[in-house]
One Martini backbone bead per residue (centre of mass of N, CA, C, O) as a GRO file, in nm:
protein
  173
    1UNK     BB    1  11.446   8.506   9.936
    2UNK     BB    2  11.327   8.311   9.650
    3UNK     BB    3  11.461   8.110   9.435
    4UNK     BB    4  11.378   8.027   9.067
    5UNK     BB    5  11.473   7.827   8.832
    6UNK     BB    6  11.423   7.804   8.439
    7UNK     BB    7  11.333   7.553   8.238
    8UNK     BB    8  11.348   7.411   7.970
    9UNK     BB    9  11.287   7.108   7.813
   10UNK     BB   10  11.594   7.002   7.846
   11UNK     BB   11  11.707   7.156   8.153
   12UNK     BB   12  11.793   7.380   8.133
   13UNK     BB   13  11.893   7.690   8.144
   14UNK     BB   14  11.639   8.002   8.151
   15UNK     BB   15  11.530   8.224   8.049
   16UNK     BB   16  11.273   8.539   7.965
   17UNK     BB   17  11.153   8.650   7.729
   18UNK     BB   18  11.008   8.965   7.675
   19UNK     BB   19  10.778   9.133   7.522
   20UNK     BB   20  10.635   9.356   7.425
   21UNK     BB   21  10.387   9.406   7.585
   22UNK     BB   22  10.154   9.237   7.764
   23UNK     BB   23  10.220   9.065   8.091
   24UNK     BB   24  10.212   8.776   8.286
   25UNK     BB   25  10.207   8.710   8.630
   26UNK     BB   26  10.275   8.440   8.870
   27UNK     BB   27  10.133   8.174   9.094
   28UNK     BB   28  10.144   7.840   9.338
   29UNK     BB   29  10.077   7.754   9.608
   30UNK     BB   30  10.167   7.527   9.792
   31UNK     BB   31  10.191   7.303  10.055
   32UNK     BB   32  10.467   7.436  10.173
   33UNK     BB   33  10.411   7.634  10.438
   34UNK     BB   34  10.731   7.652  10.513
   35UNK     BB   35  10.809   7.760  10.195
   36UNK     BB   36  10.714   8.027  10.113
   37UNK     BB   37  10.588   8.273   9.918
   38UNK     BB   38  10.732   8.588   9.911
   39UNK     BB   39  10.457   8.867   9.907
   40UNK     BB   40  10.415   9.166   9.832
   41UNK     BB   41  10.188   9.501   9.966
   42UNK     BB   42  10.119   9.805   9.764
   43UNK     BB   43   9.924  10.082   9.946
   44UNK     BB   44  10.043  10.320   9.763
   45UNK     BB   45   9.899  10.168   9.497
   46UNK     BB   46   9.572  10.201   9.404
   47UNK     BB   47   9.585  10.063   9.100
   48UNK     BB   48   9.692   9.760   9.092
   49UNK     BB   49   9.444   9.595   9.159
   50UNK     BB   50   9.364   9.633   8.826
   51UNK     BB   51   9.601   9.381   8.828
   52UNK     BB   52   9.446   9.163   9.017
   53UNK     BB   53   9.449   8.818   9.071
   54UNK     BB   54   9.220   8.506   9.193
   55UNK     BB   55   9.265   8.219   9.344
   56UNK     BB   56   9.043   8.001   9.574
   57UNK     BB   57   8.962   7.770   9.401
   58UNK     BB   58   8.818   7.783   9.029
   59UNK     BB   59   8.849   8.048   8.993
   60UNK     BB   60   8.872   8.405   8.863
   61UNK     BB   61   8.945   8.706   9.045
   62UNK     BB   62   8.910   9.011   9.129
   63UNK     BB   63   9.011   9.223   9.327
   64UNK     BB   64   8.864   9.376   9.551
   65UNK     BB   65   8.756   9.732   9.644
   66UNK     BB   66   8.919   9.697   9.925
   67UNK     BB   67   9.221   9.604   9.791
   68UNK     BB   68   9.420   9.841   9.756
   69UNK     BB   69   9.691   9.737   9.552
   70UNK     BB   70  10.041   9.604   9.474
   71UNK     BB   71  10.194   9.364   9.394
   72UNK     BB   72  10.549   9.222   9.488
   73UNK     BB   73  10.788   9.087   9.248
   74UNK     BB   74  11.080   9.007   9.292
   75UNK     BB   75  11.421   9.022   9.091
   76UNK     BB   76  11.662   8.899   8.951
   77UNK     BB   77  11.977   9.066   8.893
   78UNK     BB   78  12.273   8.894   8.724
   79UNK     BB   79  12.526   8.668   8.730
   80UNK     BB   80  12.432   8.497   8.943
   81UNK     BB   81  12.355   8.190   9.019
   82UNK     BB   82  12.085   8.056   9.121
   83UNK     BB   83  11.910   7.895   9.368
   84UNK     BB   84  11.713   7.578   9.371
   85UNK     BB   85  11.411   7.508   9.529
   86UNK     BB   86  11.285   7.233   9.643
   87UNK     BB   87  11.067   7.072   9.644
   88UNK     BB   88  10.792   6.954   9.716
   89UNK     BB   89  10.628   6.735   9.879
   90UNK     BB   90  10.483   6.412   9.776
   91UNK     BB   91  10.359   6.445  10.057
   92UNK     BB   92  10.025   6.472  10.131
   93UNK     BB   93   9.747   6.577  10.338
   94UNK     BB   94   9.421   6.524  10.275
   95UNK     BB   95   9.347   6.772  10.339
   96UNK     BB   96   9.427   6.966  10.136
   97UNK     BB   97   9.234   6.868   9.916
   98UNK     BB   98   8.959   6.849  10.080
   99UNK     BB   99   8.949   7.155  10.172
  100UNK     BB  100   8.680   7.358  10.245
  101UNK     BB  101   8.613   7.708  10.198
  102UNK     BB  102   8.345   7.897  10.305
  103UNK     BB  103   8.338   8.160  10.213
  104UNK     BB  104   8.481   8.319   9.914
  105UNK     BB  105   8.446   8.587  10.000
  106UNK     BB  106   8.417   8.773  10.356
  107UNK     BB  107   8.230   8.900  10.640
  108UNK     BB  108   8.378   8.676  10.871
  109UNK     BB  109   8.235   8.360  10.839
  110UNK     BB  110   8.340   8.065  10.828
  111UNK     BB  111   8.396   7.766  10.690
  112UNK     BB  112   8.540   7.397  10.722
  113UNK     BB  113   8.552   7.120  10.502
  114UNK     BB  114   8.745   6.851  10.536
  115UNK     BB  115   8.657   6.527  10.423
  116UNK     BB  116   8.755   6.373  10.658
  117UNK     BB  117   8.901   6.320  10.950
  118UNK     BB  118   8.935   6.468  11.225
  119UNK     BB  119   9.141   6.640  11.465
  120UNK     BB  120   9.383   6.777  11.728
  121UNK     BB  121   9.348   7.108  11.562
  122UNK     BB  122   9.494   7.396  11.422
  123UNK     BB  123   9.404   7.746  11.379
  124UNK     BB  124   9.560   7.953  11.155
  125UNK     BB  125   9.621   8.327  11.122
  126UNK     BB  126   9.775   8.536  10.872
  127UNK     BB  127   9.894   8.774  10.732
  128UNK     BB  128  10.112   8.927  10.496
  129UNK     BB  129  10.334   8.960  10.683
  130UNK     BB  130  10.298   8.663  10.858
  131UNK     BB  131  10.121   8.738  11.104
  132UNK     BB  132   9.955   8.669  11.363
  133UNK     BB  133   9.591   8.723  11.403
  134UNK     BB  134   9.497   8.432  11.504
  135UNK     BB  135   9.355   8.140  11.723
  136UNK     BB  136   9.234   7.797  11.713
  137UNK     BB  137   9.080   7.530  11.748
  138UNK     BB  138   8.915   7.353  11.579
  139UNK     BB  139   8.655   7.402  11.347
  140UNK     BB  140   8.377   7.441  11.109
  141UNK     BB  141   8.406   7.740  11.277
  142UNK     BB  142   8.454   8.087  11.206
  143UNK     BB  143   8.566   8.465  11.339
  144UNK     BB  144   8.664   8.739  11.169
  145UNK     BB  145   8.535   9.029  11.252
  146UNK     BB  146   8.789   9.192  11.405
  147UNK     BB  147   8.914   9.218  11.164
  148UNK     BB  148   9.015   9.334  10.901
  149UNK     BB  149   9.026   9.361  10.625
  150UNK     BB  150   9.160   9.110  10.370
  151UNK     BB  151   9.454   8.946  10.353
  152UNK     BB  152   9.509   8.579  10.403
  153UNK     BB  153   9.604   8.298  10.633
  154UNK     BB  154   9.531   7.956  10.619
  155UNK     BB  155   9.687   7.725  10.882
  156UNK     BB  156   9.702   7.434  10.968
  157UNK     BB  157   9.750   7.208  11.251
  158UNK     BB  158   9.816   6.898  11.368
  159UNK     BB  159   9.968   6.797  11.721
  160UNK     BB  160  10.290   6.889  11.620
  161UNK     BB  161  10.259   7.152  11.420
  162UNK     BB  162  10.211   7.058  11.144
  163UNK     BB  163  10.148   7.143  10.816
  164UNK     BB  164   9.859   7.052  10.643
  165UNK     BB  165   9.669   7.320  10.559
  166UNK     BB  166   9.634   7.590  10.309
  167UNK     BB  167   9.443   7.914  10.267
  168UNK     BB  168   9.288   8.171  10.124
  169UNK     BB  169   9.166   8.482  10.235
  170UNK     BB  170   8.902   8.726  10.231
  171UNK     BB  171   8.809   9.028  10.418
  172UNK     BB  172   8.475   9.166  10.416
  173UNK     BB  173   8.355   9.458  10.617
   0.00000   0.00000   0.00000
């Protein structure tokens, strides 16, 4: 798991008290898809799914009613002072940017627009649990109808295999 520090305005480290009542947990996913945050998905609980939000382009939007299930991120508690990893790279990738992955959510067929000059890439789908479950060579469009449903991520890579953008997708069966 990776540990985040939290700091105050002046850089110290800092708690997060948490008051009585309604609070909402989030994350941002950068670029940085070989450091990503590792999140659980517990389909134990179908129940979880009606707290639980997601942003894929400009909007937030309820988890899909095929989704039944609660996200997981684990806390960490004792005395020991965790580390900080790394910030994301600076420098990042074009195509990152300018990336747009539609429909999302999709019941099979995405289209992929670049917005860039492409290249000769390759596009990995990975399911929650990081397990690879599909790969092709770039192409403006994918056909995902044979996975189940659920939630992905697609990780472009370059033809080096450095990884230049990753989106998440829904796949609605």
């Amino acid at each position: 798991m990776t540990t985040y520090v939290l700091y105050d305005e002046d850089g110290n480290e800092a708690g997060v008290p948490i008051p009585a009542g309604i609070f909402y947990v989030g994350w941002q996913q950068g670029s940085n898809v070989d450091n990503s945050i590792p999140i659980g998905y517990d389909k134990n609980n179908p129940g979880g799914s009606e707290y639980a939000w997601l942003n894929t382009s400009s909007s937030w939007s309820k988890f899909p009613p095929s989704l039944q299930g609660a996200l997981m991120i684990r806390p960490v508690v004792g005395d020991e002072t965790p580390t900080n990893t790394p910030d994301l790279a600076d420098v990042e990738h074009p195509l990152e940017a300018s990336l747009t992955v539609y429909p999302n959510p999709t019941n099979g067929r995405i289209w992929l627009d670049a917005g860039v000059p492409t290249g000769p890439w390759s596009i990995q789908i990975t399911d929650m649990m990081g397990r690879q479950v599909a790969s092709f060579p770039w192409s403006p469009a994918i056909d995902l109808e044979r996975l189940p449903s659920g939630w992905y991520a697609l990780l472009i890579r370059d033809d080096t295999g450095m990884p230049i953008a990753r989106r998440q997708i829904i796949l609605q069966n």
